[in-house]
Backbone and ligand atoms as CSV (ligand in chain L), in Angstrom:
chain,resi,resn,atom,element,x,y,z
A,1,UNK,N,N,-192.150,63.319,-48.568
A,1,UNK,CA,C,-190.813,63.695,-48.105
A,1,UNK,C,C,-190.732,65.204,-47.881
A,2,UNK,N,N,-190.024,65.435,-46.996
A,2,UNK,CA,C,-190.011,66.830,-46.529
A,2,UNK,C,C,-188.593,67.560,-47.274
A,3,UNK,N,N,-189.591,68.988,-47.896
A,3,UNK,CA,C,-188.368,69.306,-48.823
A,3,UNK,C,C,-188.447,70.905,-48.241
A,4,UNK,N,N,-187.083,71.682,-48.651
A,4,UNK,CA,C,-186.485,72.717,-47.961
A,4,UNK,C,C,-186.825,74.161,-49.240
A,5,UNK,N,N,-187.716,75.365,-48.348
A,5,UNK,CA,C,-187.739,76.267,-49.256
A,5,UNK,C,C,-186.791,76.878,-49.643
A,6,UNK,N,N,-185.854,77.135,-50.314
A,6,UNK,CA,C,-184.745,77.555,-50.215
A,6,UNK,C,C,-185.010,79.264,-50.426
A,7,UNK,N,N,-184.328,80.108,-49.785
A,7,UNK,CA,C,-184.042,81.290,-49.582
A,7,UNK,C,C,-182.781,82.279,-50.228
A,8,UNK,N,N,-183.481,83.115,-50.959
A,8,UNK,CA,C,-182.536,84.346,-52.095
A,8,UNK,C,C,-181.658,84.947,-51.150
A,9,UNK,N,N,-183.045,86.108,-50.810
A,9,UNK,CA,C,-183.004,87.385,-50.255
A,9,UNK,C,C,-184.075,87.900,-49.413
A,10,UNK,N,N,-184.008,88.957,-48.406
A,10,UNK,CA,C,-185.231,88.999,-47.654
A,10,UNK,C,C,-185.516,90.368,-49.296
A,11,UNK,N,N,-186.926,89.735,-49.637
A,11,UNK,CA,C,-187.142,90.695,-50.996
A,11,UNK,C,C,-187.601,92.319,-50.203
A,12,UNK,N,N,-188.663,92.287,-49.094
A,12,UNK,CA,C,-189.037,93.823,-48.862
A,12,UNK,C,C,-190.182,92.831,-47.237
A,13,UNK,N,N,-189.945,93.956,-46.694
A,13,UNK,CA,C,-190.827,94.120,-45.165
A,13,UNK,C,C,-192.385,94.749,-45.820
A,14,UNK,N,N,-192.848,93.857,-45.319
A,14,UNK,CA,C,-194.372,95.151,-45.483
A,14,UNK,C,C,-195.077,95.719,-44.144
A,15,UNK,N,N,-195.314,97.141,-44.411
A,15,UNK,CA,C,-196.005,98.105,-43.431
A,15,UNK,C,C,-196.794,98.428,-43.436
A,16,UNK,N,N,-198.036,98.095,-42.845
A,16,UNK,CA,C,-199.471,98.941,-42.805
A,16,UNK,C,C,-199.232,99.781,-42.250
A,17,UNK,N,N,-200.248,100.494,-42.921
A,17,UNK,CA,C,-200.333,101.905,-42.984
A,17,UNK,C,C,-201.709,102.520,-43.162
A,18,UNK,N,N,-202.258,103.936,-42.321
A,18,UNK,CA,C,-203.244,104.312,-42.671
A,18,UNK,C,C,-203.593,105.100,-44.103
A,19,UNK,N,N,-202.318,105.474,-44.249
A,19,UNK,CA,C,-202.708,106.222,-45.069
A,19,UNK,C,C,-201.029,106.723,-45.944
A,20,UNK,N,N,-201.096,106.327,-47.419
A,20,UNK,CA,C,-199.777,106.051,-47.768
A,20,UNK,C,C,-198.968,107.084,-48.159
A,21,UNK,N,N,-199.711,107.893,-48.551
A,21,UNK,CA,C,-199.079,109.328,-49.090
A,21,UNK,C,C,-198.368,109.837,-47.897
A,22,UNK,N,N,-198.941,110.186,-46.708
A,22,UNK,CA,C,-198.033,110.267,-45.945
A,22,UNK,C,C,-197.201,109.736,-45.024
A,23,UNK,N,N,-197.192,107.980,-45.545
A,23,UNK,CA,C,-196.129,107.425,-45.107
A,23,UNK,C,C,-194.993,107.412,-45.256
A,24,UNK,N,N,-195.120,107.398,-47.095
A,24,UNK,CA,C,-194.711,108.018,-48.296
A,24,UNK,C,C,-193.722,109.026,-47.917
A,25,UNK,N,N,-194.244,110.135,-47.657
A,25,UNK,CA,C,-194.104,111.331,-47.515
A,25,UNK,C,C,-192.311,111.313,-46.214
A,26,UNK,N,N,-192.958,110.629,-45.458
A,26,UNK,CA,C,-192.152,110.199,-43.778
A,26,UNK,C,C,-191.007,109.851,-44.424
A,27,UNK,N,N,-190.981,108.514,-45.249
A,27,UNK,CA,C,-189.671,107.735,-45.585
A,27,UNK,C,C,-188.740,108.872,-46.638
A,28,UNK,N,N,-189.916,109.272,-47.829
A,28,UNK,CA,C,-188.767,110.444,-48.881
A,28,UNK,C,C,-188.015,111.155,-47.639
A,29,UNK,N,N,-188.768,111.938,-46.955
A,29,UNK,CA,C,-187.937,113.157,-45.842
A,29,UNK,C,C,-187.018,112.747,-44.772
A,30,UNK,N,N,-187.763,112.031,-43.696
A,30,UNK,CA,C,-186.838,111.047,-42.784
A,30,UNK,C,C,-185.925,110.875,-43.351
A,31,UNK,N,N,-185.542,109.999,-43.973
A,31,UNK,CA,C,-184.580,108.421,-44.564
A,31,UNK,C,C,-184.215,108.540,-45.979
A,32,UNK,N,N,-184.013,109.942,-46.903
A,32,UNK,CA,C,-183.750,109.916,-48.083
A,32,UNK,C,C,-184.212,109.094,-49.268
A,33,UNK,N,N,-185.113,107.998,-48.870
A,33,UNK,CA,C,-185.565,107.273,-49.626
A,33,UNK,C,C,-186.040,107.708,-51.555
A,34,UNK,N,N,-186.164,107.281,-52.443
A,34,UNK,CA,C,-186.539,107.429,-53.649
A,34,UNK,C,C,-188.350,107.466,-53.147
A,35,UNK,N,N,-189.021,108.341,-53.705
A,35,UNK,CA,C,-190.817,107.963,-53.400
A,35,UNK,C,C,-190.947,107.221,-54.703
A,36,UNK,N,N,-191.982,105.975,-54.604
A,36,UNK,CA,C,-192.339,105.361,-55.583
A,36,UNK,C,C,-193.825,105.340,-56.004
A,37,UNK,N,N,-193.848,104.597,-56.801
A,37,UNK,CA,C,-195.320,105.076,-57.640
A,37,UNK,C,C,-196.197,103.494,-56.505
A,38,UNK,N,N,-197.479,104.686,-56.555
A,38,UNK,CA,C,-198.917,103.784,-55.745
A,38,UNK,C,C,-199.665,102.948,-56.549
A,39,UNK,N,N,-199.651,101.898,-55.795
A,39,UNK,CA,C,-200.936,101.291,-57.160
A,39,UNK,C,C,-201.800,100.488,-56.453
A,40,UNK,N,N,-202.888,100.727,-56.461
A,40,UNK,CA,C,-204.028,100.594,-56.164
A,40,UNK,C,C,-204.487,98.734,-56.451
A,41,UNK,N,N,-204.665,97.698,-55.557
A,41,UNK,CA,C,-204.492,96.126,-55.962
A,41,UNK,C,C,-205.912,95.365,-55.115
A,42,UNK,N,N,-207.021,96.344,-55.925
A,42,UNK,CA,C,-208.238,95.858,-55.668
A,42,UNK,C,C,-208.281,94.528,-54.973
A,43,UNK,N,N,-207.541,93.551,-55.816
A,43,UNK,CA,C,-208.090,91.898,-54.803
A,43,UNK,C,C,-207.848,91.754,-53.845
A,44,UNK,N,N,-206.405,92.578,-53.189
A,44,UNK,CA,C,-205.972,92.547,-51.838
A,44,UNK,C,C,-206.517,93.692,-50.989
A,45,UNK,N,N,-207.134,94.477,-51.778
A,45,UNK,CA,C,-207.781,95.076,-50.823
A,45,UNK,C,C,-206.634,96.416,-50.692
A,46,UNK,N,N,-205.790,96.878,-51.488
A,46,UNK,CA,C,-204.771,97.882,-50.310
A,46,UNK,C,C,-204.540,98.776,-51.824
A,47,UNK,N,N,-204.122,99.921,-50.910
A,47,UNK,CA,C,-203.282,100.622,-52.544
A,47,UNK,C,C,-201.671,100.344,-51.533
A,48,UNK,N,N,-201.014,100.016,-52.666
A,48,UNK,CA,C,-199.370,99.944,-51.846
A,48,UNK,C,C,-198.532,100.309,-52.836
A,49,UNK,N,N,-197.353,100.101,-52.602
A,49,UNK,CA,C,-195.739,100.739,-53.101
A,49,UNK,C,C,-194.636,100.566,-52.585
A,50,UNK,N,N,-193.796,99.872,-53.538
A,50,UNK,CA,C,-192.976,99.260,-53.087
A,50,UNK,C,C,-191.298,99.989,-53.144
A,51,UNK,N,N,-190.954,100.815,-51.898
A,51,UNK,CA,C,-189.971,101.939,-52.002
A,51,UNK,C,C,-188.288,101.142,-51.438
A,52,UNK,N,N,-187.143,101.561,-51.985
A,52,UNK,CA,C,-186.318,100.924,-52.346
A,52,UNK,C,C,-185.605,101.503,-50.812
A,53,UNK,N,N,-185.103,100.771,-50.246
A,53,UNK,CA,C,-184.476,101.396,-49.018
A,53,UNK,C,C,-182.392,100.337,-48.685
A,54,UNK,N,N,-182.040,100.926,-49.443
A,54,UNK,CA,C,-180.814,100.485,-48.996
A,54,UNK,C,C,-180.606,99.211,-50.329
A,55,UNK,N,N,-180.406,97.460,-49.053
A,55,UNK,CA,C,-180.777,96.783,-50.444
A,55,UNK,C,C,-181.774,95.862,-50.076
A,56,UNK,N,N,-182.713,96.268,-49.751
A,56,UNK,CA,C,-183.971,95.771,-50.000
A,56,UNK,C,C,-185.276,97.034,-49.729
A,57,UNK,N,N,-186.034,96.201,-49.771
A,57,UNK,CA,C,-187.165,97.372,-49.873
A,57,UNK,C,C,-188.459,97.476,-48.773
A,58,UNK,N,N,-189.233,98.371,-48.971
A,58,UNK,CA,C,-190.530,98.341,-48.119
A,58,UNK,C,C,-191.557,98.481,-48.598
A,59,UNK,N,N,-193.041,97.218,-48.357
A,59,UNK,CA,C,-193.920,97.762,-49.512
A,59,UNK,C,C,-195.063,98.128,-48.385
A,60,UNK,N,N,-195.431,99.225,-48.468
A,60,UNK,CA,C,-196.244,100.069,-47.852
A,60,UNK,C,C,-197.734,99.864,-48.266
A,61,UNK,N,N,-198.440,99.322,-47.138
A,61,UNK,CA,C,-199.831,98.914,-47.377
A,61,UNK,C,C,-200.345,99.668,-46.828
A,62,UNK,N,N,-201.607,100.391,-47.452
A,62,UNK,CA,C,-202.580,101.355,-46.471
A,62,UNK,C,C,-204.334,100.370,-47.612
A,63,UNK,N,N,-205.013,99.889,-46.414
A,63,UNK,CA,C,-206.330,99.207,-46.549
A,63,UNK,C,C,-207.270,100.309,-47.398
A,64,UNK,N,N,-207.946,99.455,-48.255
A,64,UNK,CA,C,-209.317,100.433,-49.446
A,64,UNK,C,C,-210.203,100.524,-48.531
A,65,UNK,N,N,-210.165,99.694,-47.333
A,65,UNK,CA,C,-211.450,99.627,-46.477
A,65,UNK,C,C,-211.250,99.285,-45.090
A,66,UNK,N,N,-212.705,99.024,-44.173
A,66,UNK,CA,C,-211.980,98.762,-42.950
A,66,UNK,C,C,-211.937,96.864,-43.008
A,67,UNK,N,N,-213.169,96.723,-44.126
A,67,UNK,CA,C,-213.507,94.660,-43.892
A,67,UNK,C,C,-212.009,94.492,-45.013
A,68,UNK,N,N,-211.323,94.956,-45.209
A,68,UNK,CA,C,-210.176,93.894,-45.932
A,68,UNK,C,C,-209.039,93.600,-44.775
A,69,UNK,N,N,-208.384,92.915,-45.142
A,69,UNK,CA,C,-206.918,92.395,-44.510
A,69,UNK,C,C,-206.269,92.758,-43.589
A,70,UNK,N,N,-205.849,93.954,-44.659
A,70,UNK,CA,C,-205.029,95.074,-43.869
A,70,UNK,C,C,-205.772,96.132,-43.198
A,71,UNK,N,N,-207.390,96.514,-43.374
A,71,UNK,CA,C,-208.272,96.813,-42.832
A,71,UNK,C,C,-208.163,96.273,-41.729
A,72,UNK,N,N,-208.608,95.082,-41.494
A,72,UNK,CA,C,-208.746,94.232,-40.127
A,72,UNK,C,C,-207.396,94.534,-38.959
A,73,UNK,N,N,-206.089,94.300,-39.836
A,73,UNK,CA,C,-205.288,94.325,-39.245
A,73,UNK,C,C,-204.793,95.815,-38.592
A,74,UNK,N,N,-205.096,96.814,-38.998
A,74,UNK,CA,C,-204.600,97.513,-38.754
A,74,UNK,C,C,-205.349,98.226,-37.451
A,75,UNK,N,N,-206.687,97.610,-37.581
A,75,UNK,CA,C,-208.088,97.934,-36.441
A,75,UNK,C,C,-207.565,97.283,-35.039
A,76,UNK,N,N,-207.137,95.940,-35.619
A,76,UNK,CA,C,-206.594,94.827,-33.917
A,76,UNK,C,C,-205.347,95.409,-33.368
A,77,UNK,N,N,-204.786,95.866,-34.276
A,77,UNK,CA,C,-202.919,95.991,-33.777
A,77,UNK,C,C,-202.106,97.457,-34.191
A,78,UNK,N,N,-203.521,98.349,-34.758
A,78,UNK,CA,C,-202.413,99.541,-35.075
A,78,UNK,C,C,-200.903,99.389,-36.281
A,79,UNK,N,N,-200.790,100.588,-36.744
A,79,UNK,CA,C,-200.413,100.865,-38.225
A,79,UNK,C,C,-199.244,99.654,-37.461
A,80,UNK,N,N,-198.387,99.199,-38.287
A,80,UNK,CA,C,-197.008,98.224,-38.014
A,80,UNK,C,C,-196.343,97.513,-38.847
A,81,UNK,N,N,-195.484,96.945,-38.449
A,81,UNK,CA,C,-195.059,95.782,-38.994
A,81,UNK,C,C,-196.163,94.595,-39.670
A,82,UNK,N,N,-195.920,94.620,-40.894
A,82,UNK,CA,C,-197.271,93.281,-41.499
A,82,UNK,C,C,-196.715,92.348,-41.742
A,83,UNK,N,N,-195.576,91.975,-42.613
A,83,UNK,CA,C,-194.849,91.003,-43.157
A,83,UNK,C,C,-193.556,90.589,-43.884
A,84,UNK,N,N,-193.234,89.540,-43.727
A,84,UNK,CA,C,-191.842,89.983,-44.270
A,84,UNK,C,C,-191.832,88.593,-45.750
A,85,UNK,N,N,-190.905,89.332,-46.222
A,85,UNK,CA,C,-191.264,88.423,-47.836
A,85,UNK,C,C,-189.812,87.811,-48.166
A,86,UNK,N,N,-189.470,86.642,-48.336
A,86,UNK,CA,C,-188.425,86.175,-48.973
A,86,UNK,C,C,-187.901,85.898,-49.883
A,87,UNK,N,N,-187.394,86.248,-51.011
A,87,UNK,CA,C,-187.281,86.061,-52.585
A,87,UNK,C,C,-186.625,84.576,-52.345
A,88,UNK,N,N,-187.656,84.026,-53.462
A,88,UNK,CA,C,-187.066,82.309,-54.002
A,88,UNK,C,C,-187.510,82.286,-55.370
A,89,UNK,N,N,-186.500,81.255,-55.818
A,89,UNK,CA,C,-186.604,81.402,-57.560
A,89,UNK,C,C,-188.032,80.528,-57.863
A,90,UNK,N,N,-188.742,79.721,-57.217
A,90,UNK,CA,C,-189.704,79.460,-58.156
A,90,UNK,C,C,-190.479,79.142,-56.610
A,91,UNK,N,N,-191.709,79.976,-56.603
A,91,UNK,CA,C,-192.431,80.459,-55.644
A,91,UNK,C,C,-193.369,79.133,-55.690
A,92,UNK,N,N,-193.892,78.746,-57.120
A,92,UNK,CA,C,-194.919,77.193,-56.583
A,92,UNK,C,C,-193.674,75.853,-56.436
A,93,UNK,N,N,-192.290,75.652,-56.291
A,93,UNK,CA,C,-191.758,74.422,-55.883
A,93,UNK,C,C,-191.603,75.138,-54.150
A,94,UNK,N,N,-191.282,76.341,-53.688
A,94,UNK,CA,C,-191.184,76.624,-52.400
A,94,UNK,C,C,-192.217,77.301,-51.806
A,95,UNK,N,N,-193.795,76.762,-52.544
A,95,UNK,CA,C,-195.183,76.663,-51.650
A,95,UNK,C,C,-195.364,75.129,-51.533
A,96,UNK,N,N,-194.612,74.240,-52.436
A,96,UNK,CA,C,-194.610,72.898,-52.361
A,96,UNK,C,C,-193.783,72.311,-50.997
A,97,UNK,N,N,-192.765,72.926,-50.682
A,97,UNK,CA,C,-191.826,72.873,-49.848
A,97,UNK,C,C,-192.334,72.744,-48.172
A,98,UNK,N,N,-193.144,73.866,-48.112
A,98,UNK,CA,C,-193.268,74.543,-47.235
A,98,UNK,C,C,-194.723,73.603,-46.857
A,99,UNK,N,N,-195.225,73.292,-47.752
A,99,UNK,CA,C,-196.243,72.334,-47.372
A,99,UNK,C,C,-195.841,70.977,-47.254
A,100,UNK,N,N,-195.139,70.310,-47.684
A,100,UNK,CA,C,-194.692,69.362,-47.328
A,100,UNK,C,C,-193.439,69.346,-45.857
A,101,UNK,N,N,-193.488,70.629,-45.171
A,101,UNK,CA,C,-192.697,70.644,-43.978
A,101,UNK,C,C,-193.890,70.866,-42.896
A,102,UNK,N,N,-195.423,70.745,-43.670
A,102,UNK,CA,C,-196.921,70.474,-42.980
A,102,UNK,C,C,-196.919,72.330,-42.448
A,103,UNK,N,N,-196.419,73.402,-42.961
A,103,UNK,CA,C,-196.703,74.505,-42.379
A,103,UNK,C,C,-198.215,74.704,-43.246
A,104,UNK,N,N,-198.680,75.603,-42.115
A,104,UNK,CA,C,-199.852,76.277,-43.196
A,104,UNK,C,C,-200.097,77.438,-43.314
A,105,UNK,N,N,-200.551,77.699,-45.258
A,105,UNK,CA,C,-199.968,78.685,-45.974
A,105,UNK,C,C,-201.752,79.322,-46.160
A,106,UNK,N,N,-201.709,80.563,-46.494
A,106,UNK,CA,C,-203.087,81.314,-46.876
A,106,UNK,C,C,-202.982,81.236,-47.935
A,107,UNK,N,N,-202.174,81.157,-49.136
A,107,UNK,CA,C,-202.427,81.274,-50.556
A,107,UNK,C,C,-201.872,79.247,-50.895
A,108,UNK,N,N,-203.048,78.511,-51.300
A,108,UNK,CA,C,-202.610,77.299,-52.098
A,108,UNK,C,C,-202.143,77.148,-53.299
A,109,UNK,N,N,-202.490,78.284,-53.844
A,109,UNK,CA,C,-201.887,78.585,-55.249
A,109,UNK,C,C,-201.089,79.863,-55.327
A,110,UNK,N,N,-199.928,80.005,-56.078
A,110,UNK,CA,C,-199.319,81.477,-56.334
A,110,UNK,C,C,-199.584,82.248,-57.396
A,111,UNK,N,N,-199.983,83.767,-56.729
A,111,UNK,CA,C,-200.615,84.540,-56.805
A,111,UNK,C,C,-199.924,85.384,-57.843
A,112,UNK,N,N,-200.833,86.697,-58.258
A,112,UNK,CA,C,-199.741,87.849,-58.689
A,112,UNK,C,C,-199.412,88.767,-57.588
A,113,UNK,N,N,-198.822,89.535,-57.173
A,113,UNK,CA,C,-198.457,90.486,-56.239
A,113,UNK,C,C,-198.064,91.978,-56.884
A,114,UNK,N,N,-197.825,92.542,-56.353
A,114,UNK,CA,C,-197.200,93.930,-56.644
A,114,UNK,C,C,-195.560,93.485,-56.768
A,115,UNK,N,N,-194.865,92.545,-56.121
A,115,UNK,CA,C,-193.642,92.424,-56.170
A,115,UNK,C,C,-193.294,90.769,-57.129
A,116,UNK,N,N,-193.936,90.561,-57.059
A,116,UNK,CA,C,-194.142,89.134,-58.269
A,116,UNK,C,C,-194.809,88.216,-57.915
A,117,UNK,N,N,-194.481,87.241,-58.180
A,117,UNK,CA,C,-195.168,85.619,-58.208
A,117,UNK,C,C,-195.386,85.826,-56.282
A,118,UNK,N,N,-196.712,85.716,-55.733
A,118,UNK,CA,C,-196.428,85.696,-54.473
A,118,UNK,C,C,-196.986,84.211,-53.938
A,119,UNK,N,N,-197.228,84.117,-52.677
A,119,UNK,CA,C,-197.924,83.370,-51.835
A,119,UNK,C,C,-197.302,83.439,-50.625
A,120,UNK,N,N,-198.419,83.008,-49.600
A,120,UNK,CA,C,-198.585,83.866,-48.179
A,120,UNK,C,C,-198.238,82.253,-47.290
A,121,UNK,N,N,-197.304,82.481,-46.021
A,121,UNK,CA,C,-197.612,81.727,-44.955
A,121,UNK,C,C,-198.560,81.689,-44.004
A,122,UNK,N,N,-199.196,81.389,-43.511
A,122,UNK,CA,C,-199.760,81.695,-42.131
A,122,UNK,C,C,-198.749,81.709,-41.134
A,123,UNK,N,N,-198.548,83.036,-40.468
A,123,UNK,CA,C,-198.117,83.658,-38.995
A,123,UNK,C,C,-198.221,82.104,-37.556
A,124,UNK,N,N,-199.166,81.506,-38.059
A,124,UNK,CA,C,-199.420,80.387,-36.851
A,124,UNK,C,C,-198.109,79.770,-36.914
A,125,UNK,N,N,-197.820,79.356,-38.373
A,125,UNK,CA,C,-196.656,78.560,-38.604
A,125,UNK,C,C,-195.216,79.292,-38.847
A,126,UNK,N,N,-194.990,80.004,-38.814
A,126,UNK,CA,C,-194.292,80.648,-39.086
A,126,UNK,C,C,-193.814,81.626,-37.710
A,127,UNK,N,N,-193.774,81.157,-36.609
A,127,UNK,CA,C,-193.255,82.022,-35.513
A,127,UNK,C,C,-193.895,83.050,-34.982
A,128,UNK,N,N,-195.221,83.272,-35.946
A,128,UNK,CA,C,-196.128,84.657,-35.763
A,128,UNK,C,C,-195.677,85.547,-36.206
A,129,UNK,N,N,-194.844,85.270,-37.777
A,129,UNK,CA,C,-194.528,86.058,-38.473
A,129,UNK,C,C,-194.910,85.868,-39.663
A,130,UNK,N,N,-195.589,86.572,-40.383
A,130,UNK,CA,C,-196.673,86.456,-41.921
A,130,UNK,C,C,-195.963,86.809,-42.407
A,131,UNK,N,N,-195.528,85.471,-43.374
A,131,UNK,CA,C,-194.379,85.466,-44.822
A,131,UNK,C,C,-195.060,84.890,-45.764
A,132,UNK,N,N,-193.922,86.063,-46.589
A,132,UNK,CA,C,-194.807,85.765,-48.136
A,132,UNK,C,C,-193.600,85.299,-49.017
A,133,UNK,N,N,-193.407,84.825,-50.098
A,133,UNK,CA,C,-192.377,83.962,-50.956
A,133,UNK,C,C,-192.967,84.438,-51.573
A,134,UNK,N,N,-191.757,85.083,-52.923
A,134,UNK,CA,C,-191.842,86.167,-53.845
A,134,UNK,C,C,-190.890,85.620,-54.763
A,135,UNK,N,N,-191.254,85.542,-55.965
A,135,UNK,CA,C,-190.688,85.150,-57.211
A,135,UNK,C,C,-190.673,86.369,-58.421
A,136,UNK,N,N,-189.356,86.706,-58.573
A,136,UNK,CA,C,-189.236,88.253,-59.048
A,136,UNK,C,C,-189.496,87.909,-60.525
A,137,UNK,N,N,-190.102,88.190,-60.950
A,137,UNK,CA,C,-191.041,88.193,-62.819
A,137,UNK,C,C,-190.932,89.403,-63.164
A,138,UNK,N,N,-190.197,89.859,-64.651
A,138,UNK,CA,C,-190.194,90.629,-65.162
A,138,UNK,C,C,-189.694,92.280,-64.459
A,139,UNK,N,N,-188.748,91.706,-63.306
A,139,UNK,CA,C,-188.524,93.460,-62.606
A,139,UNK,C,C,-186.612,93.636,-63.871
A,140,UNK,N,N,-186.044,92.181,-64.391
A,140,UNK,CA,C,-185.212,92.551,-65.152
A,140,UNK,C,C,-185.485,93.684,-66.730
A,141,UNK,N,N,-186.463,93.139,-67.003
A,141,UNK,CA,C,-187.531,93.648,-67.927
A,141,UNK,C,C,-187.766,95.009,-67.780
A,142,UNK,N,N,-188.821,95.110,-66.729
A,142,UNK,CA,C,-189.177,96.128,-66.370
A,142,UNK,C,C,-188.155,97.590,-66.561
A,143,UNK,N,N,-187.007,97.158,-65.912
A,143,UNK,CA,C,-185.855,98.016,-65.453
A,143,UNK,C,C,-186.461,99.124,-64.379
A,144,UNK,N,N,-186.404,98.888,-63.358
A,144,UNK,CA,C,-187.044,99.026,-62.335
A,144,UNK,C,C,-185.772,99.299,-61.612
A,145,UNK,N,N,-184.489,98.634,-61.823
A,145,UNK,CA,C,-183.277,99.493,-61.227
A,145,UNK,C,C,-183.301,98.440,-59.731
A,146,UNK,N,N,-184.254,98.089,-59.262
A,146,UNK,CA,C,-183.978,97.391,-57.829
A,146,UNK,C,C,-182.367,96.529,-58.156
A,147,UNK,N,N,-181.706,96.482,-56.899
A,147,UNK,CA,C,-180.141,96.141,-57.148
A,147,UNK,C,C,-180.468,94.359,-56.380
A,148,UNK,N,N,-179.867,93.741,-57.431
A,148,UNK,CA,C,-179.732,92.254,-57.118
A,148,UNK,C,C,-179.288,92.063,-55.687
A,149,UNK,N,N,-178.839,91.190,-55.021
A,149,UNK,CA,C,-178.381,90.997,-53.617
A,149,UNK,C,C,-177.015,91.121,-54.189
A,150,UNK,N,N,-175.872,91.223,-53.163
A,150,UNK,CA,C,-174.857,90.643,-53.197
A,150,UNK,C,C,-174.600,89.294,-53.378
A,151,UNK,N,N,-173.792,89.272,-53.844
A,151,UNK,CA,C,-173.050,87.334,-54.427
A,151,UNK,C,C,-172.610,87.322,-53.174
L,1,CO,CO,CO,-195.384,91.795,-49.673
């Protein structure tokens, strides 16, 4: 039976990037933004950071290399737009969802992320837009300050 992912919030856009410090750098000055802390996420291949812009956010990917991901991607299509992420409360019933609506996803299992519980769509299915479903873990905890959506 075909079941419905249900949707929070758009959680944060992600941007490749060559190089983050001074992407970094662009958004603090440009756009008043808060600069946030880098962290370096060996399995994916990227150092990124996830900077608070209004009420949602942007997590800024710049590739460790040219053979990873965002490596690749950024070689075919130039720095851009990478992905957009949707906050849902429980990220493996809406990878269940989403597979049972027969889309197909790059992550079969959910992941850790820089922004929480993740897992990836494939762009084929998805309009040619690479979404990721994000399950927020421990940012209450954390106190990390990111502002809930509006009710
Ligand atoms: Co993301």
């Amino acid at each position: 039976m075909k079941r419905t992912c249900v949707v929070e919030y758009v959680d944060h856009v992600g941007v490749a990037v060559s190089d983050i410090d001074a992407a970094m750098a662009f958004f603090v000055e440009t756009f008043g933004v808060p600069a946030a802390e880098v962290e370096e996420l060996e399995d994916q291949g990227v150092r990124a950071a996830l900077i608070e812009v209004g009420q949602t956010r942007l997590e800024l990917l710049q590739p460790t290399g040219a053979e990873t991901p965002v490596g690749r991607f950024i070689e075919r299509r130039g720095e851009g737009l990478h992905h957009l992420a949707f906050n849902v409360k429980d990220v493996a019933e809406g990878l269940e969802a989403v597979k049972s609506q027969g889309l197909q996803v790059i992550d079969e299992a959910p992941r850790e992320g820089l922004s929480g519980i993740i897992a990836f769509i494939h762009p084929k299915s998805a309009h040619g837009v690479l979404t990721e479903l994000v399950q927020s873990v421990g940012r209450k905890e954390s106190g990390d300050g990111f502002p809930p959506p509006r009710e």
